[in-house]
C-alpha positions in Angstrom: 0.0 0.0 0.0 1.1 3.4 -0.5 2.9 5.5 2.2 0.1 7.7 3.2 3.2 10.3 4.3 3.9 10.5 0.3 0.4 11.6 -0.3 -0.3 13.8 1.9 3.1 15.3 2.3 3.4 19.2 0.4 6.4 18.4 -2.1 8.1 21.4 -3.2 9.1 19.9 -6.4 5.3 19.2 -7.3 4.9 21.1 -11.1 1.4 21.2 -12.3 0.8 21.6 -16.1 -2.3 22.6 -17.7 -2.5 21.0 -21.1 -6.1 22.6 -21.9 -5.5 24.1 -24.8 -3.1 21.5 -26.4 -5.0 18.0 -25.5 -8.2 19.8 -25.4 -7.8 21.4 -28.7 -7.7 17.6 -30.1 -11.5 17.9 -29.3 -12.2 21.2 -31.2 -9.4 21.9 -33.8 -8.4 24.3 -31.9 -11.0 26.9 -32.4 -10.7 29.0 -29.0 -11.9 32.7 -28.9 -9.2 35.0 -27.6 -11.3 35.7 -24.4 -10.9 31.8 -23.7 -7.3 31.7 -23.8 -6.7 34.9 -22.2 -9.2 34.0 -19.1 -7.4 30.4 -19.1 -3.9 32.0 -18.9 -5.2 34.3 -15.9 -6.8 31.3 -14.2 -4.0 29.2 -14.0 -2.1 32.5 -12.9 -4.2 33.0 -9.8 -4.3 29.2 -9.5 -0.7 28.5 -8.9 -0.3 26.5 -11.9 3.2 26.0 -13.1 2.8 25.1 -16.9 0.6 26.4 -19.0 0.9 24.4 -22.8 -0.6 26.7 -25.7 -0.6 23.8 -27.9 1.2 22.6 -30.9 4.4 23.8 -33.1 2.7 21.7 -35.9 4.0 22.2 -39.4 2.3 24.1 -42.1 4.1 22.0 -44.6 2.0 19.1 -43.0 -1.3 20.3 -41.8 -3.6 22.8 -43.4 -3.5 26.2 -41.6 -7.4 27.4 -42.8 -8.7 24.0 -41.2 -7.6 24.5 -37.4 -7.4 27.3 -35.2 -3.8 29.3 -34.5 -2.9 26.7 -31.4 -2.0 24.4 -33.6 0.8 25.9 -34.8 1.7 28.5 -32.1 3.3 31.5 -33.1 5.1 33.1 -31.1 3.6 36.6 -31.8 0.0 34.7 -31.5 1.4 33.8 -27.7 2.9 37.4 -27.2 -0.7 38.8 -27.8 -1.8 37.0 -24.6 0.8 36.7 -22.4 2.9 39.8 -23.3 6.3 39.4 -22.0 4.3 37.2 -19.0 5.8 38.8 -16.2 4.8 36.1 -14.0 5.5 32.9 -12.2 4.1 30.8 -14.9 5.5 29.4 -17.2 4.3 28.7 -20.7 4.8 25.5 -22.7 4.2 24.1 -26.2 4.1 20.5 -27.6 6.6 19.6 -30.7 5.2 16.0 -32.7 8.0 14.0 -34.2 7.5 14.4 -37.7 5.2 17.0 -37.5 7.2 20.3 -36.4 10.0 22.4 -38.3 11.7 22.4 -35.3 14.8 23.4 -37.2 13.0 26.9 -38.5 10.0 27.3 -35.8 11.1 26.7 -32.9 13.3 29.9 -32.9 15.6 31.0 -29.7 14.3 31.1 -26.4 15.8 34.9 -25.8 13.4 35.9 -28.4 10.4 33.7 -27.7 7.9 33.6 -24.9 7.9 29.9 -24.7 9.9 28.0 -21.4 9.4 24.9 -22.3 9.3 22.3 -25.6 7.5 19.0 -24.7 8.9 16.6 -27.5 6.2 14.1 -28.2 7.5 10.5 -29.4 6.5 6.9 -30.2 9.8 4.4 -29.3 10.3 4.2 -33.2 11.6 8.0 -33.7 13.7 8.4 -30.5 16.4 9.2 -32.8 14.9 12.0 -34.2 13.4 13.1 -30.8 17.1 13.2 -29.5 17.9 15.3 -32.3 14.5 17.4 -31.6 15.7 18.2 -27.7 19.2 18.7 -28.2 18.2 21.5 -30.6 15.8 22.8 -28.1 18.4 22.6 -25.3 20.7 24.8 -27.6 18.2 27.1 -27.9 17.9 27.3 -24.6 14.5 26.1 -23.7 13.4 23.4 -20.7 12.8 20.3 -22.8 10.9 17.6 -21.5 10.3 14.4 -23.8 6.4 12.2 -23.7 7.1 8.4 -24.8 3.4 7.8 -26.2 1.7 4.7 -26.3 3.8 2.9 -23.8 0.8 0.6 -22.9 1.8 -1.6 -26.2 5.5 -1.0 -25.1 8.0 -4.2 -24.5 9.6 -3.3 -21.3 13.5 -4.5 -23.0 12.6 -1.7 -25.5 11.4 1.1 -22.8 14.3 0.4 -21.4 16.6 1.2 -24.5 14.2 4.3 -25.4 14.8 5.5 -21.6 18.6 4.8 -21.4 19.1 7.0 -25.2 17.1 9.8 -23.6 19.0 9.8 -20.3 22.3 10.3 -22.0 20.4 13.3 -24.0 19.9 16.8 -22.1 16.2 16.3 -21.5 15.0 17.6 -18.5 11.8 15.7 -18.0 10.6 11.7 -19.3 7.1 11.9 -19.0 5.2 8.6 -18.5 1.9 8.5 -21.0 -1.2 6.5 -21.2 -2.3 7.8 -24.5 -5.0 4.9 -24.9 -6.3 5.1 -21.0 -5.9 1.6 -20.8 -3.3 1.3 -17.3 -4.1 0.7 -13.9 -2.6 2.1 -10.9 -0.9 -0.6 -10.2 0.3 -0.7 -13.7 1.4 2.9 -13.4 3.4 2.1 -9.7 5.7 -0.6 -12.1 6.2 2.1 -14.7 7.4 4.8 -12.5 9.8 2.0 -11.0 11.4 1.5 -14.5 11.6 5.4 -15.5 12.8 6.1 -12.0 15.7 3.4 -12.7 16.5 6.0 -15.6 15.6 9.2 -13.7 17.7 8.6 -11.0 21.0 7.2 -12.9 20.7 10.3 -15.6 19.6 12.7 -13.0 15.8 13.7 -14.9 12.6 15.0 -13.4 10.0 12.6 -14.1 6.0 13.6 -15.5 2.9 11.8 -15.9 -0.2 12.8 -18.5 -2.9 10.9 -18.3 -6.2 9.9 -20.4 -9.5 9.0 -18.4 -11.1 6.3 -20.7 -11.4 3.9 -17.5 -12.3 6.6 -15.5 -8.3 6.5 -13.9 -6.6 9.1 -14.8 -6.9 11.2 -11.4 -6.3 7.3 -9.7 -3.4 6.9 -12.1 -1.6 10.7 -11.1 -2.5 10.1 -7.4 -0.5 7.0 -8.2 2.1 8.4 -9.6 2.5 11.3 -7.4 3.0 8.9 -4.4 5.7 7.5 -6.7 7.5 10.5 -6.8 6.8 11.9 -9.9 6.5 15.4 -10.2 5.3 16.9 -13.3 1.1 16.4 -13.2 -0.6 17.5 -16.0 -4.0 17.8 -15.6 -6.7 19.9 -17.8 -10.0 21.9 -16.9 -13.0 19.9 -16.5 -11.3 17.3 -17.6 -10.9 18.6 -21.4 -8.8 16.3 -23.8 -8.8 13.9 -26.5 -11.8 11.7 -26.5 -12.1 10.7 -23.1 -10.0 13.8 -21.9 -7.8 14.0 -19.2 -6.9 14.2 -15.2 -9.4 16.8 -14.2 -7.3 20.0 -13.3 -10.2 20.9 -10.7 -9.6 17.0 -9.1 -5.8 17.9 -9.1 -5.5 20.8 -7.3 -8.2 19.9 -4.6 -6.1 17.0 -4.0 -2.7 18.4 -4.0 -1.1 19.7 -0.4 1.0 22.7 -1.9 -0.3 26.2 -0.2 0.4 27.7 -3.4 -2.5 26.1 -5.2 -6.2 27.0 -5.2 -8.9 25.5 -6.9 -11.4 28.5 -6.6 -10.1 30.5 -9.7 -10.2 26.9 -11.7 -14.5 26.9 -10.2 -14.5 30.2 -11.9 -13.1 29.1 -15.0 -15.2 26.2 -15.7 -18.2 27.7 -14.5 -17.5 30.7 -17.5 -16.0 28.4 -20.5 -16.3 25.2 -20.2 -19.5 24.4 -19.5 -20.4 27.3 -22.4 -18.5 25.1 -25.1 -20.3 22.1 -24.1 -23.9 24.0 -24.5 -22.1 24.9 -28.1 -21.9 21.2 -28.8 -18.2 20.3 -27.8 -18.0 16.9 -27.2 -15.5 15.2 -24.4 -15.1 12.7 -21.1 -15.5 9.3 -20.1 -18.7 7.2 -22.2 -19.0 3.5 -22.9 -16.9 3.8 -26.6 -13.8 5.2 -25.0 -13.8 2.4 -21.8 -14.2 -0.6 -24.7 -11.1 1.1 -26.4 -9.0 1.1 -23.4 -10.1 -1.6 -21.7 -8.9 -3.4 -25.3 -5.5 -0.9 -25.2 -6.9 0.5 -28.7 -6.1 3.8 -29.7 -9.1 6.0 -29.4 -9.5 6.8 -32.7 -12.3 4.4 -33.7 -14.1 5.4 -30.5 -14.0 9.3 -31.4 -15.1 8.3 -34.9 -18.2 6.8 -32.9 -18.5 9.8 -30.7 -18.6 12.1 -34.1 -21.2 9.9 -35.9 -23.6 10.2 -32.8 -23.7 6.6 -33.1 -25.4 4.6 -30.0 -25.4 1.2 -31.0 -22.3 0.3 -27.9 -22.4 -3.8 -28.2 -22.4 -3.3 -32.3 -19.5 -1.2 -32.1 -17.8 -3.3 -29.2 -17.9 -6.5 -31.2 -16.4 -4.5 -34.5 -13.3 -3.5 -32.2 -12.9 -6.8 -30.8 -12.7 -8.3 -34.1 -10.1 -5.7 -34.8 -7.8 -6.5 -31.7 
């Protein structure tokens, strides 16, 4: 059982990272008013929040920049208009896809950007690249933290590899990731043992982002937390990619640190999020995302549902099996 002492202990190197705009913008294409994402930067502000990630450096080589909103791509002028030179405690991040970011030409040097941090997104197949991706950042002098996606479908021989090539890169931060919301807490206590291993022997921060399609991913940071992690990314009311993510709200209320307070989060919620629901924006736990990750599927098929207002569950559950 876990030490009660590591759970309700205040840790001062507890981050919290709100990933709103970034995961959240999966579920909308990133179409946020200007009001949103200013009220969302003050929020986390008067919350205590550490982190706040704007969302993508996607290329415009790849995607189309007429069919999403401007946090997918995150300019840094776009970022400027809302946080000004962000004379404040908080910090802002942005998310960098293997293969899909010019890192080379838009990720330009920190002394001339508002961005602290580059989170480098990678599946075990392009951890060459993704070294290549963070020493560049390093050398432009940004915080670089590195998310090993899809880990649920992971070999543990090849984590291990993945973990040990990052370790002897300058990454700040491995960030543990249940992109399918298929792990347990339990599942998530073994993880954290192997990327501690690494952690510790490289000296790196660890992180955790979690998805909530079995209704764990508070459960599964709690977890983590006790662990010893330190980077928690949670997002408001839970916003994310299909089944979104560790509820920012849940986070806070549960973490000991003085510094953090949940009311200006209420606030928030209570003025956005429950607005873009009324407007039709569609996220959180239902039946399609638990058969995906109870099955360790992507969530793709399960979104695909969700968009199709289809309601036909055992229909859609037998044409998933089939595919696993």
């Amino acid at each position: 059982m876990k030490e009660l002492a590591n759970l309700m202990n205040y840790r001062s190197d507890v981050k919290v990272v709100d990933a709103t705009l970034r995961d959240g913008g999966l579920v909308n294409d990133f179409y946020f008013t200007d009001e949103f994402v200013r009220d969302l930067y003050h929020a986390n502000i008067k919350a205590g929040v550490d982190y706040m990630e704007f969302g993508y450096k996607a290329s415009r080589e790849v995607f189309d920049e007429t069919k999403f909103g401007k946090w997918k791509f995150c300019k840094d002028e776009d970022i400027r208009e809302i946080v000004g030179e962000n004379d404040t405690d908080l910090k802002i991040a942005v998310m960098a896809d293997v293969g899909r970011c010019d890192y080379k030409t838009d990720i330009i040097n920190r002394k001339d950007s508002p961005i602290d941090m580059i989170r480098v997104a990678t599946y075990l197949n392009t951890i060459p690249t993704a070294v290549d991706m963070i020493e560049d950042a390093v050398n432009k002098g940004y915080e670089v933290s590195c998310n090993i996606m899809a880990i649920s479908n992971a070999q543990e021989s090849d984590l291990k590899v993945a973990l040990d090539i990052l370790g002897k890169s300058p990454v700040n931060i491995f960030y543990i990731v249940d992109s399918f919301g298929s792990l347990y807490p339990e599942q998530i206590a073994r993880i954290t043992d192997i990327y501690m291993e690494f952690a510790k022997k490289y000296n790196k921060k660890l992180g955790i982002h979690a998805h909530n399609n079995q209704q764990l991913a508070f459960a599964n940071t709690i977890e983590a937390v006790g662990d010893g992690v330190d980077y928690l990314d949670g997002t408001y009311a839970a916003m994310g990619r299909g089944a979104g993510n560790c509820a920012m709200e849940l986070l806070l209320g549960f973490l000991r640190n003085p510094k953090y307070n949940v009311y200006p989060v209420i606030q928030f919620i209570e003025k956005h999020m429950l607005k873009l629901r009324e407007e039709g924006v569609v996220w959180g736990y239902d039946l399609q995302y638990l058969m995906t990750g109870l099955l360790n599927q992507h969530p793709r098929t399960a979104i695909q549902f969700t968009k199709d207002k289809r309601t036909d569950y055992s229909e859609f559950y037998k044409e998933i099996v089939v595919q696993d």
